[in-house]
C-alpha positions as CSV (number, residue, x, y, z in Angstrom):
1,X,-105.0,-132.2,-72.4
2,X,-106.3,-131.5,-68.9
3,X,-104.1,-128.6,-67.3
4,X,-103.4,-128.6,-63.7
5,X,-103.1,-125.7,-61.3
6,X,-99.6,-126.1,-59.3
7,X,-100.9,-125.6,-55.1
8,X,-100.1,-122.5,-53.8
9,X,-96.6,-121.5,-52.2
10,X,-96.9,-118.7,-50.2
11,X,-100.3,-117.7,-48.1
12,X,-102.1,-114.6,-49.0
13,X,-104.2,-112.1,-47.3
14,X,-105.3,-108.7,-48.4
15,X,-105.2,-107.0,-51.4
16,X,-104.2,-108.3,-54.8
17,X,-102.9,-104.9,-56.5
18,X,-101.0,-103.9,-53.4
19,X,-99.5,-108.0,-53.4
20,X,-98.8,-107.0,-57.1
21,X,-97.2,-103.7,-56.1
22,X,-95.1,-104.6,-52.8
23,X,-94.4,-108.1,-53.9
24,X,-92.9,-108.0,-57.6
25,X,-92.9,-104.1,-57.7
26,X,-94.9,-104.6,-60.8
27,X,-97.9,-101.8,-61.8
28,X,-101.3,-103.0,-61.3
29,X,-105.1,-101.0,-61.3
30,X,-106.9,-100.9,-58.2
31,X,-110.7,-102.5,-59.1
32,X,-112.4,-105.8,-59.8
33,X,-110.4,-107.3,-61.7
34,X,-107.3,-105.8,-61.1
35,X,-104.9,-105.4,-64.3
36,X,-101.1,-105.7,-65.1
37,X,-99.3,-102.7,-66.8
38,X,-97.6,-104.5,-70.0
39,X,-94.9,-103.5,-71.3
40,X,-92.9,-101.7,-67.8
41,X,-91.9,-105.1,-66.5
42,X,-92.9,-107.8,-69.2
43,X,-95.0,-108.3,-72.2
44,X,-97.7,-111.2,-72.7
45,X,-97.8,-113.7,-75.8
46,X,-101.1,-114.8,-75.9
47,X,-102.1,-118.2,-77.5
48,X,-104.8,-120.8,-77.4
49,X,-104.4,-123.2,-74.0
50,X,-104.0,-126.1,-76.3
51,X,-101.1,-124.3,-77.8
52,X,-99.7,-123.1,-74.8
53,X,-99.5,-126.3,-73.2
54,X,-97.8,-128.0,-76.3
55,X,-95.3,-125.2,-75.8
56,X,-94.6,-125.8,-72.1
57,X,-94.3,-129.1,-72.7
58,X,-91.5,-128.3,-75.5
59,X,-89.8,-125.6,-73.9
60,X,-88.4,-125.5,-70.6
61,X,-87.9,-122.4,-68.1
62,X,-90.6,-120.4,-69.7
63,X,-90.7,-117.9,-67.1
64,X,-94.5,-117.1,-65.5
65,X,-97.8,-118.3,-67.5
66,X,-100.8,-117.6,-66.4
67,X,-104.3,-119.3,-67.7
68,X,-106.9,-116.9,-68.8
69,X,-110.3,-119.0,-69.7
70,X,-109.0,-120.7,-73.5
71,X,-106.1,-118.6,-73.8
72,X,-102.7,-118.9,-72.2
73,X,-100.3,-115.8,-71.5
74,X,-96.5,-116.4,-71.3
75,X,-94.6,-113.0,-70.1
76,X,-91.9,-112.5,-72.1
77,X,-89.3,-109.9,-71.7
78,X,-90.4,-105.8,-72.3
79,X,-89.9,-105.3,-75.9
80,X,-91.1,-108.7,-76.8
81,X,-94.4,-107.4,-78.1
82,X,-93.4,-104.7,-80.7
83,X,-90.6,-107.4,-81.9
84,X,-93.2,-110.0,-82.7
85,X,-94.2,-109.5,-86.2
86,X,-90.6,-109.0,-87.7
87,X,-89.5,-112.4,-85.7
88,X,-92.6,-114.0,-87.1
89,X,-91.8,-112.5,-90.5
90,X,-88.0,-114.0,-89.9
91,X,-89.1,-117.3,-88.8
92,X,-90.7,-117.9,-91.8
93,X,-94.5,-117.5,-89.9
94,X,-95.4,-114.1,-92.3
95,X,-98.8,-114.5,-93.8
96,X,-99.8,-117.7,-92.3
97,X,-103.0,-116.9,-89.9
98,X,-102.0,-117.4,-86.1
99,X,-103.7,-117.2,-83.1
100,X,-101.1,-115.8,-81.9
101,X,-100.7,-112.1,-80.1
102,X,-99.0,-110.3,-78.0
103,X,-99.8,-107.0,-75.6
104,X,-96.9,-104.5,-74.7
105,X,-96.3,-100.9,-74.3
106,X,-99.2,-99.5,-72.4
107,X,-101.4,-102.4,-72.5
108,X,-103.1,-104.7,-69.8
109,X,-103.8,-108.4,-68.7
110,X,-105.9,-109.2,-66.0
111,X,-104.0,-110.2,-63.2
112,X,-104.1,-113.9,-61.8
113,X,-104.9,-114.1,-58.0
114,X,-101.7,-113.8,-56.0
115,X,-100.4,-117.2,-55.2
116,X,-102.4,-119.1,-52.1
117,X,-105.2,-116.8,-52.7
118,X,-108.0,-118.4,-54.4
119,X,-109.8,-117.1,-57.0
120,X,-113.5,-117.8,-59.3
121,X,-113.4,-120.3,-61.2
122,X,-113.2,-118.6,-64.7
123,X,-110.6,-115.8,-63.6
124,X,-107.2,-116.1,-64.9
125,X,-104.8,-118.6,-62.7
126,X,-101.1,-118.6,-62.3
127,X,-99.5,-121.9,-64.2
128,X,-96.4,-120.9,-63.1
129,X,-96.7,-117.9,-60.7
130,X,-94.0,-115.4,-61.0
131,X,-91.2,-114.4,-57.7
132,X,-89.5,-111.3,-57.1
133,X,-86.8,-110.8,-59.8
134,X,-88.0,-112.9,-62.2
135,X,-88.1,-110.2,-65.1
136,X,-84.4,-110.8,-65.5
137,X,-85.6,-114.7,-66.3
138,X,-87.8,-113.7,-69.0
139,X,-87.5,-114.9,-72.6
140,X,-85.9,-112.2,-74.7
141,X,-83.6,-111.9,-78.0
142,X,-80.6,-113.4,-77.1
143,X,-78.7,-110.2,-78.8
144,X,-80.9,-107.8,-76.3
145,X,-80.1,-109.4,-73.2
146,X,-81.7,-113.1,-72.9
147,X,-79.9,-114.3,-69.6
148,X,-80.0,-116.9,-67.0
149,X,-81.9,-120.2,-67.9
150,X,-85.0,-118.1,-69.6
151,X,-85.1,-119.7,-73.5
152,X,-84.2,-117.4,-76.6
153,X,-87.6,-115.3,-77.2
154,X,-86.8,-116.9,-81.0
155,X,-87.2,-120.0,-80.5
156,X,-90.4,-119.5,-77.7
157,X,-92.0,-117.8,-80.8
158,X,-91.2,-120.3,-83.5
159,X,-92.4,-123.2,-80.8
160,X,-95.9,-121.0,-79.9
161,X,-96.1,-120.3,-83.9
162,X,-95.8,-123.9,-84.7
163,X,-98.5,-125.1,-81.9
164,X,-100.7,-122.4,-82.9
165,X,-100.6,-123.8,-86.4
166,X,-101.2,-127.0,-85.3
167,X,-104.0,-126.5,-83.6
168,X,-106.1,-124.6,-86.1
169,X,-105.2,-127.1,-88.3
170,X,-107.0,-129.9,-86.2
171,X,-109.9,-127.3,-85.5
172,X,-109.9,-127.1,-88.9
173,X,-109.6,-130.8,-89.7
174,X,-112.5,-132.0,-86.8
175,X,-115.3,-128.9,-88.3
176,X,-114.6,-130.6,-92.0
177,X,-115.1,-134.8,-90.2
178,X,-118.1,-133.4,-88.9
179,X,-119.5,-131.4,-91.7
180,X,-119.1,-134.3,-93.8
181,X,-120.2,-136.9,-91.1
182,X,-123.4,-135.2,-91.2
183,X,-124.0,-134.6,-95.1
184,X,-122.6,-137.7,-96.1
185,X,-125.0,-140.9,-96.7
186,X,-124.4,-143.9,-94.5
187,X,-123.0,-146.7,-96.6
188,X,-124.2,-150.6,-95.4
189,X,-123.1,-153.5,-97.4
């Protein structure tokens, strides 16, 4: 599935950390690439692009998602990141292997170019670039303060966990095809 990158909304000039800082108040490094302070103002689930597309298709009001090469980030509410592995453990997702993390408290993600600024190819891309305010949209628990139209940080999970395991499966299902494709004798009648 081909993603698209939505046009720009607001021009940009000048410096992407001080955008970061004045703009969304959020902390960013100074530097090539600049980076975004997890865990302050959001933290990032990180999943396969494939994944993360299913998901957006599946669940709506996500919140801001950037593109980062084969991986997509969705912020998630501050907190998110230490609750995964107890939700995953709840959800019934323990012990199956996911590629599916997160990055909070003291972590970093490089940061997309502001909106309208354009960026290399490869760098990391806004999907759905964030706006001032929006950490009060992010997905949370709904017990620790999910609000607005932002989705239950449970059932963002389950939805990421279940595309995540869906597509290793057909990783997993295309590598056997073509491992057998290869070994197996041609059969002509």
């Amino acid at each position: 599935m081909a993603l698209t990158v939505p046009s720009p909304r607001v021009p940009f000039e000048g410096d992407a950390a001080q955008w970061y800082r004045s703009e969304l108040g959020w902390a960013a490094t100074e530097g090539s690439p600049v980076e975004l302070t997890t865990g302050v103002h959001f933290d990032v689930l990180d999943v396969p692009a494939e994944a993360g597309a299913a998901v957006l298709s599946r669940v709506a009001g996500t919140g801001p998602v950037a593109l980062a090469g084969p991986r997509m980030q969705l912020l998630v509410a501050v907190g998110s990141a230490e609750e995964l592995p107890g939700l995953l453990d709840w959800l019934e997702w323990g012990g199956v292997e996911l590629d599916l993390t997160a990055t909070g408290a003291g972590g970093r993600v490089t940061a997309p170019p502001p909106p309208g600024c354009a960026g290399a190819l490869e760098a990391t891309v806004w999907l759905r670039p964030p706006v001032p305010g929006c950490e009060a949209e992010l997905p949370a628990l709904t017990g620790l303060g999910g609000s607005g139209d932002a989705p239950d940080l449970a059932r963002l999970v389950d939805t990421a966990a279940t595309e995540c395991h869906r597509v290793r499966l057909l990783h997993t299902a295309r590598r056997s095809n073509a491992r057998r494709t290869k070994t197996q004798p041609l059969a002509f009648s």
